[in-house]
N, C-alpha and C positions, 0 to 999 in steps of 0.2 A: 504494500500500500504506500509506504512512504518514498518505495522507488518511483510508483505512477506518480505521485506528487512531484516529485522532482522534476523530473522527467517532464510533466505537463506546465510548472513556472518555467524549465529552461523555453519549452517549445514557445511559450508565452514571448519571450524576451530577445528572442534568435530568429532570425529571417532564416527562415526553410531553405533557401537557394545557396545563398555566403557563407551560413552560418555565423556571419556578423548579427553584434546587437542591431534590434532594431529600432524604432525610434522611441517606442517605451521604457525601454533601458537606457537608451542616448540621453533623452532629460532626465532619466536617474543621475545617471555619468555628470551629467551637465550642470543637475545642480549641486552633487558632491564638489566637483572641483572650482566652480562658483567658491562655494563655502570655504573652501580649501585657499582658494587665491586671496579672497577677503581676511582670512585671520591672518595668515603667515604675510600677507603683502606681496605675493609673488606676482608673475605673469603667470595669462592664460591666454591662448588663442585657440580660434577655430580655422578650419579649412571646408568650405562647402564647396566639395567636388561634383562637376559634372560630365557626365562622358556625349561629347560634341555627336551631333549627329544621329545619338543612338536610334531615334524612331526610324529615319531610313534605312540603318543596316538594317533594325528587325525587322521593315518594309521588306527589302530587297535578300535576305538572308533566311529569313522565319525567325521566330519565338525561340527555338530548338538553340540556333547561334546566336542570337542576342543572351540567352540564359548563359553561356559558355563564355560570353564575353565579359559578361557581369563578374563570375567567378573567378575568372580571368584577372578582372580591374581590383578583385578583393584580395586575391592572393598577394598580388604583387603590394600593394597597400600592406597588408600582412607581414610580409617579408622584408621591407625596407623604414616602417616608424618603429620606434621604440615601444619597449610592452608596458612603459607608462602612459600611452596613449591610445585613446579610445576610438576606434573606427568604427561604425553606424551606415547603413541602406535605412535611408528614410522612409521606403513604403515596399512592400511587392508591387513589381510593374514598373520601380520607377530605376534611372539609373543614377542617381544622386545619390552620394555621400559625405557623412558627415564625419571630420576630424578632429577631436578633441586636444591641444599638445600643451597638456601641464606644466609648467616653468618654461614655457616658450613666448617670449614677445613678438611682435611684430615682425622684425627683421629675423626670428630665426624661424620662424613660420614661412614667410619669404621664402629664405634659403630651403626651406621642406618643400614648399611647394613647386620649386624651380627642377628639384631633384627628381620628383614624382610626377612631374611634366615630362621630363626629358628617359624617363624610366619609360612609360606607358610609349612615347613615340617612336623608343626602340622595336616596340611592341607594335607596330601601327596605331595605336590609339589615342586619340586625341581628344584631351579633357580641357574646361573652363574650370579656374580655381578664385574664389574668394576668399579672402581672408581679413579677419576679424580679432582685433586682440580685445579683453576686456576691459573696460572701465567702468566697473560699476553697473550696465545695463541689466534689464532683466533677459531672462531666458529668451522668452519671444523676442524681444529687442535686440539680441544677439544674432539669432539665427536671420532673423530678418534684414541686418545689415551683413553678414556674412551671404546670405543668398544674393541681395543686391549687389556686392561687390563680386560676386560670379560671373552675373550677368552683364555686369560692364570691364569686366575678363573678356568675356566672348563676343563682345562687340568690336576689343578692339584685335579681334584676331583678323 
Protein backbone atom coordinates (compact mmCIF):
# COMPACT_ATOMS: atom_id res chain seq x y z
CA UNK A 1 0.00 0.00 0.00
CA UNK A 2 2.57 2.41 0.82
CA UNK A 3 4.43 1.51 -2.29
CA UNK A 4 1.17 2.57 -4.52
CA UNK A 5 1.29 5.64 -2.49
CA UNK A 6 4.47 6.49 -3.42
CA UNK A 7 4.57 5.58 -6.60
CA UNK A 8 1.16 7.48 -7.35
CA UNK A 9 2.67 11.28 -5.49
CA UNK A 10 5.94 10.57 -7.77
CA UNK A 11 3.59 9.97 -10.95
CA UNK A 12 1.65 13.15 -9.55
CA UNK A 13 4.97 15.29 -9.66
CA UNK A 14 6.98 13.74 -12.87
CA UNK A 15 5.94 14.35 -16.50
CA UNK A 16 5.30 10.77 -17.83
CA UNK A 17 7.59 11.45 -21.02
CA UNK A 18 11.18 13.31 -19.31
CA UNK A 19 10.55 12.13 -16.21
CA UNK A 20 11.28 15.64 -15.22
CA UNK A 21 9.39 17.55 -12.54
CA UNK A 22 6.52 18.91 -13.62
CA UNK A 23 5.11 22.10 -13.19
CA UNK A 24 3.50 21.13 -9.68
CA UNK A 25 6.74 20.31 -8.38
CA UNK A 26 8.49 23.26 -10.26
CA UNK A 27 6.55 25.86 -7.90
CA UNK A 28 7.31 23.52 -5.06
CA UNK A 29 11.02 23.88 -6.25
CA UNK A 30 10.21 27.45 -6.90
CA UNK A 31 9.00 28.52 -3.84
CA UNK A 32 11.71 26.54 -1.78
CA UNK A 33 14.54 28.26 -3.30
CA UNK A 34 12.59 31.77 -3.30
CA UNK A 35 12.70 31.17 0.48
CA UNK A 36 16.05 29.96 0.34
CA UNK A 37 17.59 33.08 -1.79
CA UNK A 38 15.43 35.57 0.77
CA UNK A 39 17.06 34.30 4.03
CA UNK A 40 20.61 33.55 3.03
CA UNK A 41 20.62 36.66 0.56
CA UNK A 42 21.93 34.64 -2.40
CA UNK A 43 21.03 34.70 -6.07
CA UNK A 44 18.58 32.88 -7.97
CA UNK A 45 17.79 32.78 -11.48
CA UNK A 46 15.52 31.10 -13.92
CA UNK A 47 15.95 30.00 -17.48
CA UNK A 48 12.57 29.51 -19.58
CA UNK A 49 13.49 27.31 -22.37
CA UNK A 50 11.94 26.95 -25.56
CA UNK A 51 12.44 24.43 -28.37
CA UNK A 52 12.00 26.95 -31.72
CA UNK A 53 9.84 25.49 -34.12
CA UNK A 54 8.76 22.57 -32.27
CA UNK A 55 4.90 22.55 -33.61
CA UNK A 56 6.34 22.01 -37.34
CA UNK A 57 8.66 19.34 -36.66
CA UNK A 58 5.72 17.42 -34.87
CA UNK A 59 3.73 18.90 -38.08
CA UNK A 60 6.20 17.58 -40.40
CA UNK A 61 7.66 14.51 -38.23
CA UNK A 62 4.54 13.17 -36.17
CA UNK A 63 3.97 13.05 -32.40
CA UNK A 64 6.05 9.80 -32.21
CA UNK A 65 9.45 12.20 -33.07
CA UNK A 66 8.47 15.22 -31.40
CA UNK A 67 8.06 12.81 -28.17
CA UNK A 68 11.99 11.76 -28.89
CA UNK A 69 12.95 15.05 -29.26
CA UNK A 70 11.51 16.21 -26.18
CA UNK A 71 13.47 13.55 -24.27
CA UNK A 72 16.18 14.28 -26.31
CA UNK A 73 16.12 18.26 -25.09
CA UNK A 74 15.78 16.74 -21.31
CA UNK A 75 18.58 14.45 -21.27
CA UNK A 76 20.81 16.69 -22.57
CA UNK A 77 19.55 19.54 -19.98
CA UNK A 78 20.08 16.60 -17.43
CA UNK A 79 23.46 15.88 -18.37
CA UNK A 80 25.08 19.34 -18.49
CA UNK A 81 23.22 21.63 -15.19
CA UNK A 82 24.36 20.81 -11.93
CA UNK A 83 22.20 18.48 -9.43
CA UNK A 84 21.55 21.61 -7.43
CA UNK A 85 19.25 22.65 -10.13
CA UNK A 86 15.93 22.06 -10.99
CA UNK A 87 14.62 21.40 -14.56
CA UNK A 88 10.76 21.30 -15.15
CA UNK A 89 8.37 20.55 -18.66
CA UNK A 90 5.70 22.87 -17.94
CA UNK A 91 2.72 20.86 -19.31
CA UNK A 92 2.25 17.48 -21.50
CA UNK A 93 2.04 18.62 -25.07
CA UNK A 94 4.20 21.42 -24.53
CA UNK A 95 7.93 22.00 -25.35
CA UNK A 96 8.83 24.56 -22.71
CA UNK A 97 11.18 24.38 -19.82
CA UNK A 98 11.71 25.50 -16.89
CA UNK A 99 15.28 26.07 -15.10
CA UNK A 100 15.62 26.76 -11.61
CA UNK A 101 19.83 27.71 -10.92
CA UNK A 102 20.21 28.22 -7.10
CA UNK A 103 23.35 30.72 -6.35
CA UNK A 104 23.22 31.71 -9.92
CA UNK A 105 22.86 35.52 -10.95
CA UNK A 106 22.27 36.93 -13.98
CA UNK A 107 25.52 36.68 -15.75
CA UNK A 108 26.04 33.17 -14.62
CA UNK A 109 22.64 32.20 -15.95
CA UNK A 110 23.82 33.99 -19.12
CA UNK A 111 26.89 31.82 -19.33
CA UNK A 112 24.20 28.55 -18.65
CA UNK A 113 22.27 29.46 -21.12
CA UNK A 114 24.97 30.21 -23.96
CA UNK A 115 26.35 26.72 -23.08
CA UNK A 116 22.80 24.98 -23.58
CA UNK A 117 22.26 26.93 -26.68
CA UNK A 118 25.32 25.83 -28.29
CA UNK A 119 24.86 22.13 -26.65
CA UNK A 120 21.23 21.47 -28.32
CA UNK A 121 22.66 23.06 -31.84
CA UNK A 122 25.26 20.43 -31.89
CA UNK A 123 22.36 18.49 -31.70
CA UNK A 124 20.36 20.37 -34.45
CA UNK A 125 18.12 21.91 -32.12
CA UNK A 126 17.30 25.16 -31.74
CA UNK A 127 15.94 26.60 -28.50
CA UNK A 128 14.75 30.45 -27.32
CA UNK A 129 16.17 31.04 -23.76
CA UNK A 130 14.94 33.65 -21.18
CA UNK A 131 16.24 34.59 -18.23
CA UNK A 132 15.30 35.95 -15.19
CA UNK A 133 17.38 36.54 -11.85
CA UNK A 134 15.21 37.29 -8.70
CA UNK A 135 14.58 40.29 -6.96
CA UNK A 136 12.04 39.86 -4.67
CA UNK A 137 9.06 39.02 -7.21
CA UNK A 138 6.41 36.77 -6.68
CA UNK A 139 6.32 33.34 -8.35
CA UNK A 140 3.95 34.38 -11.18
CA UNK A 141 5.94 37.44 -11.47
CA UNK A 142 8.92 35.45 -12.20
CA UNK A 143 7.92 33.14 -14.51
CA UNK A 144 6.08 35.78 -16.38
CA UNK A 145 9.14 37.88 -16.91
CA UNK A 146 11.22 34.84 -17.60
CA UNK A 147 8.74 33.77 -20.23
CA UNK A 148 8.75 37.29 -21.78
CA UNK A 149 12.30 37.55 -21.95
CA UNK A 150 12.01 34.09 -24.16
CA UNK A 151 10.02 35.46 -26.36
CA UNK A 152 12.06 38.51 -27.06
CA UNK A 153 15.07 35.74 -27.32
CA UNK A 154 13.24 34.51 -30.20
CA UNK A 155 12.41 37.59 -31.88
CA UNK A 156 15.78 38.42 -32.17
CA UNK A 157 16.85 35.25 -33.66
Amino acid sequence: MIYLLRKEKKQSLTDPLTSLPNRRLLLLKLKQEIERAKRYGSPLSILFLDINNFKIYNDQHGHHKGDKLLKKVADILKSRLRNVDTIARLGTGADEFVIILPEDDYANAYKTSKEIKKILRKENVSASIGIKEFFGETIDELLIAADAAMYQDKKNK
